[in-house]
C-alpha positions in Angstrom: -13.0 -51.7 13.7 -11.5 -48.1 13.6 -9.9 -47.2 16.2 -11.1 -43.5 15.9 -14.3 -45.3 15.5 -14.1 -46.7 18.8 -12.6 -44.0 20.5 -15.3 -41.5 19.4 -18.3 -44.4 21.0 -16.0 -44.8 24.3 -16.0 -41.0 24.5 -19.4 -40.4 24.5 -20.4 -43.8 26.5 -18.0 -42.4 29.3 -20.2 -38.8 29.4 -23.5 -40.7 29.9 -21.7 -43.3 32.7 -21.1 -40.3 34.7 -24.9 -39.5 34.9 -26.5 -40.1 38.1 -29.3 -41.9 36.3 -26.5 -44.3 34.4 -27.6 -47.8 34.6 -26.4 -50.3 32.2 -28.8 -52.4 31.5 -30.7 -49.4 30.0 -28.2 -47.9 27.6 -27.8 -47.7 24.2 -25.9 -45.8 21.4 -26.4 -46.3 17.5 -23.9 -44.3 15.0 -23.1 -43.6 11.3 -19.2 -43.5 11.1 -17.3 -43.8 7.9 -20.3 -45.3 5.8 -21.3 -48.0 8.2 -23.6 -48.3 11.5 -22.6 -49.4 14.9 -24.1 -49.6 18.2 -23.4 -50.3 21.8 -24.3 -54.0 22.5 -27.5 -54.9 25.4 -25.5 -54.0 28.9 -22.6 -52.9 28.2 -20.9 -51.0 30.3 -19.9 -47.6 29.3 -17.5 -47.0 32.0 -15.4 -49.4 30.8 -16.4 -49.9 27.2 -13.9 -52.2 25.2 -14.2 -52.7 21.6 -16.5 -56.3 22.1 -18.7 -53.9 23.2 -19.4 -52.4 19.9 -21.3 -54.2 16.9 -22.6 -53.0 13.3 -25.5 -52.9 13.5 -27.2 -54.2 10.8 -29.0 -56.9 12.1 -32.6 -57.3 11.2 -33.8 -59.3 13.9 -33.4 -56.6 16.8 -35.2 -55.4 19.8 -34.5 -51.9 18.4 -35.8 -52.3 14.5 -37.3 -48.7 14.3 -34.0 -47.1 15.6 -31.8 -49.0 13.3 -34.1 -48.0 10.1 -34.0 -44.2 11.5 -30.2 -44.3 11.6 -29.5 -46.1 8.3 -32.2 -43.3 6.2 -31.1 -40.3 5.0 -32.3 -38.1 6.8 -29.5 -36.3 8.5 -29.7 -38.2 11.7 -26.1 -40.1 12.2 -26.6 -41.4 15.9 -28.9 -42.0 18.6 -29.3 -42.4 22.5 -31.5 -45.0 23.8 -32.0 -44.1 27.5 -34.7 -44.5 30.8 -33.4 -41.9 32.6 -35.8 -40.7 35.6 -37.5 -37.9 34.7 -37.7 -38.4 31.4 -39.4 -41.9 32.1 -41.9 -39.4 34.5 -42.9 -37.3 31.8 -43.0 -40.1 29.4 -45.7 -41.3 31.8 -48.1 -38.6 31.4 -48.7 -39.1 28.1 -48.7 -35.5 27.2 -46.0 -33.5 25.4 -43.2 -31.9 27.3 -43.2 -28.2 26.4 -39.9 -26.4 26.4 -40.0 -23.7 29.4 -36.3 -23.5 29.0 -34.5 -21.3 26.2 -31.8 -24.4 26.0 -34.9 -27.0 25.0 -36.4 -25.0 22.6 -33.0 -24.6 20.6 -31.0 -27.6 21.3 -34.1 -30.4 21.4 -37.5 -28.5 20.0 -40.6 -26.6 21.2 -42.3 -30.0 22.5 -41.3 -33.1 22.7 -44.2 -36.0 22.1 -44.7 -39.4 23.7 -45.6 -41.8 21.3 -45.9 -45.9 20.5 -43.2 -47.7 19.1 -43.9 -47.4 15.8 -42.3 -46.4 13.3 -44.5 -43.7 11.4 -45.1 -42.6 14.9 -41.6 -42.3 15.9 -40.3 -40.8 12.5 -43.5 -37.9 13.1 -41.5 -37.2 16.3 -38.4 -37.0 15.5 -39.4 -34.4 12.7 -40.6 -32.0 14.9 -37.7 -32.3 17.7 -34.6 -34.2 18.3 -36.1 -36.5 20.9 -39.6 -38.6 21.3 -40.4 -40.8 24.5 -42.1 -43.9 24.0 -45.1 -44.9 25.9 -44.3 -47.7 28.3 -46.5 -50.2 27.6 -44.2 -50.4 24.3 -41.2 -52.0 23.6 -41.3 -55.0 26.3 -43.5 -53.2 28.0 -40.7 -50.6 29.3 -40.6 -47.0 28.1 -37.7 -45.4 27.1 -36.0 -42.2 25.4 -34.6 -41.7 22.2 -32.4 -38.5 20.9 -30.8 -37.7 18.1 -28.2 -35.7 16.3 -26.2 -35.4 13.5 -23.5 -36.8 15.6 -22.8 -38.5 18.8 -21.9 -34.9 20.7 -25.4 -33.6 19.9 -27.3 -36.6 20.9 -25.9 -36.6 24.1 -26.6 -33.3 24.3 -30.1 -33.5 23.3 -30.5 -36.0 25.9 -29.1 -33.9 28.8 -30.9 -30.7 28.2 -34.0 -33.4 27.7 -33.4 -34.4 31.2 -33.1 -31.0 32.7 -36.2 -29.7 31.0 -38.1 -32.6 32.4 -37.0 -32.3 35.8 -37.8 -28.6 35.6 -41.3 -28.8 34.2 -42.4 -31.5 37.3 -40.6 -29.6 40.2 -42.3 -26.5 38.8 -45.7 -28.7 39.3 -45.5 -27.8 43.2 -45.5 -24.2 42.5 -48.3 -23.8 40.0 -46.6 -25.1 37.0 -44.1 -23.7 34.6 -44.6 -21.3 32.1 -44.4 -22.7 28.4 -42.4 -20.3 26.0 -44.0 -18.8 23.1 -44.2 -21.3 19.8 -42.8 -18.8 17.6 -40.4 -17.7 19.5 -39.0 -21.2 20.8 -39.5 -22.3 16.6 -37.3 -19.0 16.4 -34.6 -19.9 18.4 -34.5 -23.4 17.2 -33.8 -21.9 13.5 -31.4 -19.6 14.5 -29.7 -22.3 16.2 -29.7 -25.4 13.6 -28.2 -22.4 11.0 -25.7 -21.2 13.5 -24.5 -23.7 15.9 -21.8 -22.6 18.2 -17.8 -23.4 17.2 -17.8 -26.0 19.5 -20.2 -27.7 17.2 -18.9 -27.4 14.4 -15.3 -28.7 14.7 -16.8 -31.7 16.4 -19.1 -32.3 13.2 -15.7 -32.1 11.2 -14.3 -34.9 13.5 -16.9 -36.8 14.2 -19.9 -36.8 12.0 -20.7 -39.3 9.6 -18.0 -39.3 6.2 
């Protein structure tokens, strides 16, 4: 393997170990580098990811199928985030779709966010519409989990983070009456704007480390 390759994974995998919510056993990242498709193997431990920790994945018998077909389509998607982290996994619960109230959600993630089975027309329906899906828990060995996506590693992690917050946000605001959604067209607004003008940080980072 690369060792950009694998310095780009260990990067990110040492972001999401710092999260309160980091557990190993329910982490997983998938990426399009240089041509080919890699991902994080079951339990490895991203605060001290080595490179045995990182396969190709192109396996066909998988516990994560759907994600694997997602990340080798084009369809601009060149990683993923496989997470369960807390409040996420609470809103996944409710079966109803988490509507940004935040002006980050709406630009970074999407308007509303669906819980859905694990399939894939299902999934790829999601992921259309935002840059993250939760998915019911009765799926997927019966736990439910989070995916996000980006055109690279920096904005999945991303997604996922601002998923988080927005999640924790919208049940805390439960107690006081509920928070207040923010207009479709002018979250669908800001979510243009933002996909056609990402900020310079963004950019040079897709010039490193998206897919070539």
């Amino acid at each position: 393997m690369d060792n950009n390759i694998y310095e780009i994974i260990e990067k990110y995998a040492g972001e999401l170990a710092a999260m309160e919510s980091y557990d190993c056993n329910t982490w997983k990242l998938l990426v399009k580098l240089g041509g080919s498709c890699y991902e994080t193997i079951d339990g490895a431990d991203f605060a001290a990811l080595t490179q045995d920790d990182i396969g190709t994945a192109c396996g066909e018998d998988s516990v994560h199928p759907i994600e694997r077909q997602i990340l080798q389509a084009d369809n601009g998607i060149n990683a993923l985030v496989l997470s369960r982290t807390p409040y996420c996994l609470q809103a996944a619960k409710q079966g109803r779709p988490l509507t940004a109230t935040l002006d980050d959600m709406a630009q970074i993630v999407g308007y509303q966010v669906q819980t859905v089975s694990y399939e894939k027309e299902a999934v790829d329906t999601a992921l259309k519409k935002a840059t993250g899906c939760f998915i019911k828990e009765k799926d997927h060995a019966k736990k439910g989990f989070t995916i996000t996506t980006g055109r690279n590693l920096y904005e999945a992690v991303v997604a996922l983070t601002v998923l988080e917050k927005s999640a924790e946000v919208n049940l805390k605001a439960k107690a006081l009456g509920g928070a207040k959604p923010l207009p479709k067209i002018e979250a669908d607004l800001m979510r243009m704007i933002y996909k056609k003008k990402y900020s310079v940080a963004e950019q040079e980072v897709k010039s490193k480390e998206g897919d070539a």
